[in-house]
TORPA-4810 file (N, C-alpha, C, O; in nm, 3 decimals):
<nodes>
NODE_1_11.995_-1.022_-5.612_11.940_-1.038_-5.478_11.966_-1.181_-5.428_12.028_-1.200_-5.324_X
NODE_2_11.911_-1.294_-5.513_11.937_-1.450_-5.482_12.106_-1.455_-5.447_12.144_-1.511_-5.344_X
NODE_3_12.189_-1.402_-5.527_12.290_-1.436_-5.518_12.404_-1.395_-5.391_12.487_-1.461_-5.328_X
NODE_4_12.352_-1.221_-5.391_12.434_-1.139_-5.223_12.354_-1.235_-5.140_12.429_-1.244_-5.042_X
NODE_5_12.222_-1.335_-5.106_12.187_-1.334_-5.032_12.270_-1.452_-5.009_12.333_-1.472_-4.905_X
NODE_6_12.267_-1.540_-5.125_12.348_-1.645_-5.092_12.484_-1.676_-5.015_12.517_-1.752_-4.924_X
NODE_7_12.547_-1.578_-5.097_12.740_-1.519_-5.035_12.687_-1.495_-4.884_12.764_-1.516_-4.791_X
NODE_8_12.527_-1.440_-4.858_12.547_-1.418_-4.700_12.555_-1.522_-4.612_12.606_-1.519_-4.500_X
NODE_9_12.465_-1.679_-4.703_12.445_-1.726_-4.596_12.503_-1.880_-4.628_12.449_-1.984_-4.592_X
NODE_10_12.588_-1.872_-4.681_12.681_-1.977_-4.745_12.782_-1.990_-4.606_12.807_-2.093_-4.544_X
NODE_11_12.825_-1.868_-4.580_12.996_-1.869_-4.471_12.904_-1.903_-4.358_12.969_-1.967_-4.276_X
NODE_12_12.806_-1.890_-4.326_12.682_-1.934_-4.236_12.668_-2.083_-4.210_12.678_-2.119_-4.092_X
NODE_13_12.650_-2.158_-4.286_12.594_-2.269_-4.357_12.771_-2.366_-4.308_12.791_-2.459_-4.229_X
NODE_14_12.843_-2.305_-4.378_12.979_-2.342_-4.349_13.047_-2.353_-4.199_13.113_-2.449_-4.158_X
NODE_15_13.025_-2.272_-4.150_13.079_-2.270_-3.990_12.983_-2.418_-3.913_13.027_-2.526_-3.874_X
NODE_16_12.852_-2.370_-3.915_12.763_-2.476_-3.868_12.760_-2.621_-3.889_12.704_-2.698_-3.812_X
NODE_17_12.836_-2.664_-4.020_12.864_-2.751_-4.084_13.002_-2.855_-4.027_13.013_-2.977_-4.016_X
NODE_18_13.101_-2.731_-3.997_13.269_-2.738_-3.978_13.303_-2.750_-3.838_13.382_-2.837_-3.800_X
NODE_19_13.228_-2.634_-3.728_13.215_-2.645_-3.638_13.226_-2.766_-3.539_13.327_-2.799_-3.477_X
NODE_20_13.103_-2.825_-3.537_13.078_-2.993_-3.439_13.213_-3.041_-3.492_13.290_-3.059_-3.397_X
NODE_21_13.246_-3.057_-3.563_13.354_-3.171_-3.569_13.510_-3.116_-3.531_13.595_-3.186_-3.477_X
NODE_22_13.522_-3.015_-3.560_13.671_-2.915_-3.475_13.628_-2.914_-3.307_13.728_-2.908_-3.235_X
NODE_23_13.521_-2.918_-3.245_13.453_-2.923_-3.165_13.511_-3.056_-3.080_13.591_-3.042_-2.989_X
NODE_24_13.470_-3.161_-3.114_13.539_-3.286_-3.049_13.672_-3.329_-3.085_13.696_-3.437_-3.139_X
NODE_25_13.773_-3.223_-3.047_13.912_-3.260_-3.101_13.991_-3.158_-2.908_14.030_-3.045_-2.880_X
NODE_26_13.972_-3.294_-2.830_14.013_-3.232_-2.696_14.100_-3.229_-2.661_14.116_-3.226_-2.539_X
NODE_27_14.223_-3.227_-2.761_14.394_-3.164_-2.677_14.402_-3.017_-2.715_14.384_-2.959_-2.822_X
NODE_28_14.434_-2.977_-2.593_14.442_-2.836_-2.611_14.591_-2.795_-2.659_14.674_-2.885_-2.644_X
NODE_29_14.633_-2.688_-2.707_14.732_-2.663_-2.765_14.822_-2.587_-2.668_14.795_-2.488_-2.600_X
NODE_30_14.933_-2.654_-2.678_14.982_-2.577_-2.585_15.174_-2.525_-2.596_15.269_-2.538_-2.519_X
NODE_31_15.160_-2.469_-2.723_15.219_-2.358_-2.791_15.139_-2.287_-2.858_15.026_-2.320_-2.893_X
NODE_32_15.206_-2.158_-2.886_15.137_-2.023_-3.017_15.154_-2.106_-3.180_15.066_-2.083_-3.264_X
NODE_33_15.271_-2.200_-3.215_15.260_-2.260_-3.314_15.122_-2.371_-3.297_15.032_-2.377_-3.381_X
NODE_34_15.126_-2.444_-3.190_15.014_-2.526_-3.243_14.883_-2.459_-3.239_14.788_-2.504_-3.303_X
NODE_35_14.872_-2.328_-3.151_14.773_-2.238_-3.208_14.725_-2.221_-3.361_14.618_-2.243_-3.416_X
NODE_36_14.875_-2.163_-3.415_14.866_-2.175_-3.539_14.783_-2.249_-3.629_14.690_-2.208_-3.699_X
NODE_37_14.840_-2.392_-3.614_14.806_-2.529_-3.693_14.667_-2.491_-3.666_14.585_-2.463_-3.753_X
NODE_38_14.642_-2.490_-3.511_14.502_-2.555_-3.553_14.408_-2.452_-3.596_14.296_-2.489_-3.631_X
NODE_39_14.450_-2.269_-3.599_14.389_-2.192_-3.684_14.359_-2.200_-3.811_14.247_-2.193_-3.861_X
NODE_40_14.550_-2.231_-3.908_14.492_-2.279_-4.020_14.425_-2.424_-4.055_14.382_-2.453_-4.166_X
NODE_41_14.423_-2.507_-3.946_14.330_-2.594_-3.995_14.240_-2.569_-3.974_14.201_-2.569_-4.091_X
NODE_42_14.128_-2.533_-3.902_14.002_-2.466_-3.928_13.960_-2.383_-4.018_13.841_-2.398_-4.046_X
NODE_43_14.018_-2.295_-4.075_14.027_-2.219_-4.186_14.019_-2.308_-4.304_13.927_-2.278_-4.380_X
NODE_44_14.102_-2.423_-4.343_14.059_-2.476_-4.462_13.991_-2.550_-4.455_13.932_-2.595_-4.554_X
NODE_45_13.967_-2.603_-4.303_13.796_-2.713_-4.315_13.710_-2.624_-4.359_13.631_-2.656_-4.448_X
NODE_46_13.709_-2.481_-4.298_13.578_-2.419_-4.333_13.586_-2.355_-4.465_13.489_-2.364_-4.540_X
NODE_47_13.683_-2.299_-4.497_13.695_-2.299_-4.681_13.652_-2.384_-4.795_13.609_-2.350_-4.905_X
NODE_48_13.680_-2.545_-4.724_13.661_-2.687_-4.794_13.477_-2.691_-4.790_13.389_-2.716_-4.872_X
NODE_49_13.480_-2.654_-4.657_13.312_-2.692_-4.631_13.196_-2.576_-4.724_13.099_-2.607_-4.793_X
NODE_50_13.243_-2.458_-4.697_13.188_-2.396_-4.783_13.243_-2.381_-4.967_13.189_-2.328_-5.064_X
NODE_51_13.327_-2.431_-4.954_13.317_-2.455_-5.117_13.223_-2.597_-5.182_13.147_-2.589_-5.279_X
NODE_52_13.249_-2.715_-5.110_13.124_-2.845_-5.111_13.010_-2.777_-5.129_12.947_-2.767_-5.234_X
NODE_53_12.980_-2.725_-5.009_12.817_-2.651_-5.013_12.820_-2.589_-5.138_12.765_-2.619_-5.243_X
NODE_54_12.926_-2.459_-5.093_12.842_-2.378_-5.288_12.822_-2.453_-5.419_12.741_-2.431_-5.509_X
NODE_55_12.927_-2.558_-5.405_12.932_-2.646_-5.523_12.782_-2.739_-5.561_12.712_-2.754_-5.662_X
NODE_56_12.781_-2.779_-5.449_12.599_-2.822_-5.395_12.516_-2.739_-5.488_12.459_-2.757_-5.596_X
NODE_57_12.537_-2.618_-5.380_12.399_-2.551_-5.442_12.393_-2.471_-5.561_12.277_-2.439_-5.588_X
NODE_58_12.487_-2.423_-5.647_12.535_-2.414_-5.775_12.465_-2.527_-5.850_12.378_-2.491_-5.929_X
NODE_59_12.488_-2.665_-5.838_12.496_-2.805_-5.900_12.320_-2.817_-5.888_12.284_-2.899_-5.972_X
NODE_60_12.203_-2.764_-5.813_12.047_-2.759_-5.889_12.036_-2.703_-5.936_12.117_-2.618_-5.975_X
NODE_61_11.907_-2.720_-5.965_11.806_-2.632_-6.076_11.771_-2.498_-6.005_11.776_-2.483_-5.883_X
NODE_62_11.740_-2.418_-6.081_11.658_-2.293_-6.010_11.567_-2.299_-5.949_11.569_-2.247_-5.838_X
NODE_63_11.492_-2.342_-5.979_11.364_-2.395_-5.866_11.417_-2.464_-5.712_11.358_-2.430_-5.609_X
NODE_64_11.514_-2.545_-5.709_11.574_-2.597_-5.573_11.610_-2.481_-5.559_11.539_-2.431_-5.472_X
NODE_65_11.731_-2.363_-5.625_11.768_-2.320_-5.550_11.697_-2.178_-5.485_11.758_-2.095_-5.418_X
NODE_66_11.581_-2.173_-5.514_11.454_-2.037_-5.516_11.391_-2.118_-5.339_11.339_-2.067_-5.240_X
NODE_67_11.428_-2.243_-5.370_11.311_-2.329_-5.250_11.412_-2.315_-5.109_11.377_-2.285_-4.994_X
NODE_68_11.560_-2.350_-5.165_11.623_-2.340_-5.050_11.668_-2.200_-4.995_11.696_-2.185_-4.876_X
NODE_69_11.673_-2.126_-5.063_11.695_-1.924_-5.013_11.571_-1.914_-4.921_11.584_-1.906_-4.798_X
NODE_70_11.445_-1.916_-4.986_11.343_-1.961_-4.898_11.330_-1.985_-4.788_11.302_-1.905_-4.699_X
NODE_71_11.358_-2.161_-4.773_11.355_-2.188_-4.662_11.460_-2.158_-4.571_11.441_-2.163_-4.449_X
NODE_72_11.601_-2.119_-4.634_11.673_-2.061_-4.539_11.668_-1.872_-4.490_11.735_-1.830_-4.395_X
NODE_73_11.583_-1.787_-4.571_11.497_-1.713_-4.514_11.422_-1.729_-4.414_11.443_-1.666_-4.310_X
NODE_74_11.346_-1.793_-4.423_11.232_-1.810_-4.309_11.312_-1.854_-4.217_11.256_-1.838_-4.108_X
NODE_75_11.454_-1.921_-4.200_11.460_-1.983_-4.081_11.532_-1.904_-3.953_11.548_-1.910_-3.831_X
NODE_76_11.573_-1.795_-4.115_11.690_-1.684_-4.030_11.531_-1.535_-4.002_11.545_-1.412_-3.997_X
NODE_77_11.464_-1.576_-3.997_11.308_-1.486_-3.986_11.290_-1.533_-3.874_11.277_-1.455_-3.780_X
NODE_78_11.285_-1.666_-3.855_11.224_-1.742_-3.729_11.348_-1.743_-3.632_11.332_-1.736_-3.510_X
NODE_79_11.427_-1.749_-3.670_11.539_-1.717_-3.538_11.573_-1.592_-3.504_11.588_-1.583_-3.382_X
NODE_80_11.596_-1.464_-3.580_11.578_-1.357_-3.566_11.478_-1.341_-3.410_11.506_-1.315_-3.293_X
NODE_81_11.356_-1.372_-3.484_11.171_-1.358_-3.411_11.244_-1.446_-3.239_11.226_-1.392_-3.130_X
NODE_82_11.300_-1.544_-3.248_11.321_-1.591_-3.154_11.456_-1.564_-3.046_11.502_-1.644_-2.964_X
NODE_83_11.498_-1.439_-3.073_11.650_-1.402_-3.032_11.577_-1.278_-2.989_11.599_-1.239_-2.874_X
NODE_84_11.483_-1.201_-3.073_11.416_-1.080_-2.984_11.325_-1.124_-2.869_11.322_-1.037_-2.781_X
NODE_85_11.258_-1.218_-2.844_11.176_-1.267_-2.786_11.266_-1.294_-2.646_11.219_-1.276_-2.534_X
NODE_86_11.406_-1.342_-2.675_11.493_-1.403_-2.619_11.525_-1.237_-2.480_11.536_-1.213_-2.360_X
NODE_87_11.526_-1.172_-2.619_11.621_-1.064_-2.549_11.543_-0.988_-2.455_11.583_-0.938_-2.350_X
NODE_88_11.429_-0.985_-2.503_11.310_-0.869_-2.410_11.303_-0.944_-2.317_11.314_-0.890_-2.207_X
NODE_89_11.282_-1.110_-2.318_11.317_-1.184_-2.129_11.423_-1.139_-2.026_11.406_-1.119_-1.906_X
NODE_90_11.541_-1.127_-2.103_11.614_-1.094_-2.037_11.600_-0.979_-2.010_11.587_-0.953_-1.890_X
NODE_91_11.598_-0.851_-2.123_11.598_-0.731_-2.016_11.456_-0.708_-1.920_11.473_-0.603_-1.859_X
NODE_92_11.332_-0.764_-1.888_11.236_-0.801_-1.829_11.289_-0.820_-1.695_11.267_-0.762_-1.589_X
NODE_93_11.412_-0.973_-1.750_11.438_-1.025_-1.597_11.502_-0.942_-1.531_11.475_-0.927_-1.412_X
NODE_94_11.620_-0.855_-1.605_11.689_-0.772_-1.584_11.646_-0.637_-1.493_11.715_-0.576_-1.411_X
NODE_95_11.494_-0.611_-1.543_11.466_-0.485_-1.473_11.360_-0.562_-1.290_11.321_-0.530_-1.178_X
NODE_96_11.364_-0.636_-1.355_11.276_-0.740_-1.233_11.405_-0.761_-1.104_11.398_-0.704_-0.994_X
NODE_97_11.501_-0.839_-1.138_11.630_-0.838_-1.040_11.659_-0.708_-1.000_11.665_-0.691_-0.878_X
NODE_98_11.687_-0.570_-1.103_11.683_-0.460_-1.038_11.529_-0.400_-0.879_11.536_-0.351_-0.766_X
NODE_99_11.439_-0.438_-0.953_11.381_-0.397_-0.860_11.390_-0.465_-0.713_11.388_-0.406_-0.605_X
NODE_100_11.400_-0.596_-0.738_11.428_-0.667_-0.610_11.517_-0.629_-0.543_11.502_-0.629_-0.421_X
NODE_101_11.645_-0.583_-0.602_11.754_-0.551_-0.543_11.714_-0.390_-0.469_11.818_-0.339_-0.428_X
NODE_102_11.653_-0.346_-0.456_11.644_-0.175_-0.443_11.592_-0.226_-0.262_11.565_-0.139_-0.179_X
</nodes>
């Protein structure tokens, strides 16, 4: 269980990590090869990044790593909780603009 949960939220952990920094890189590409490049370079930042991490979290004790599944449970609980909350506004607003519109 600790472990599928981990593989789930490792490539997770990795994007969020890899992301911001591919992020502030503002020449746009402008061939299908430098498409390329900069596909596979994102690909092995985020390969690199999530292998660091697993290596990380491999590298405690069981107890860290029982604390951090945990807390990264609850956080994907609390964002979950906050994406439904999210969504019923919108379809709310959604049926609200409909009525105005009639």
């Amino acid at each position: 269980m600790i472990t599928r949960t981990m593989h789930a939220l490792l490539p997770l952990a990795a994007v969020i990590f890899v992301a911001p920094a591919l992020a502030q890189q503002p020449r746009t590409p402008t061939s299908l090869e430098e498409v390329l490049q900069g596909v596979e370079q994102f690909g092995a930042a985020a390969d690199k990044a999530f292998n660091d991490r697993k290596a990380e979290f491999e590298s405690k004790a069981q107890a860290e790593k029982d604390r951090m599944l945990r807390d990264a449970e609850q956080q994907k609980s609390q964002l979950s909780q906050a994406s439904d909350k999210l969504s019923d506004t919108y379809q709310a607003n959604e049926l609200r603009i409909s009525m105005l519109n009639q």
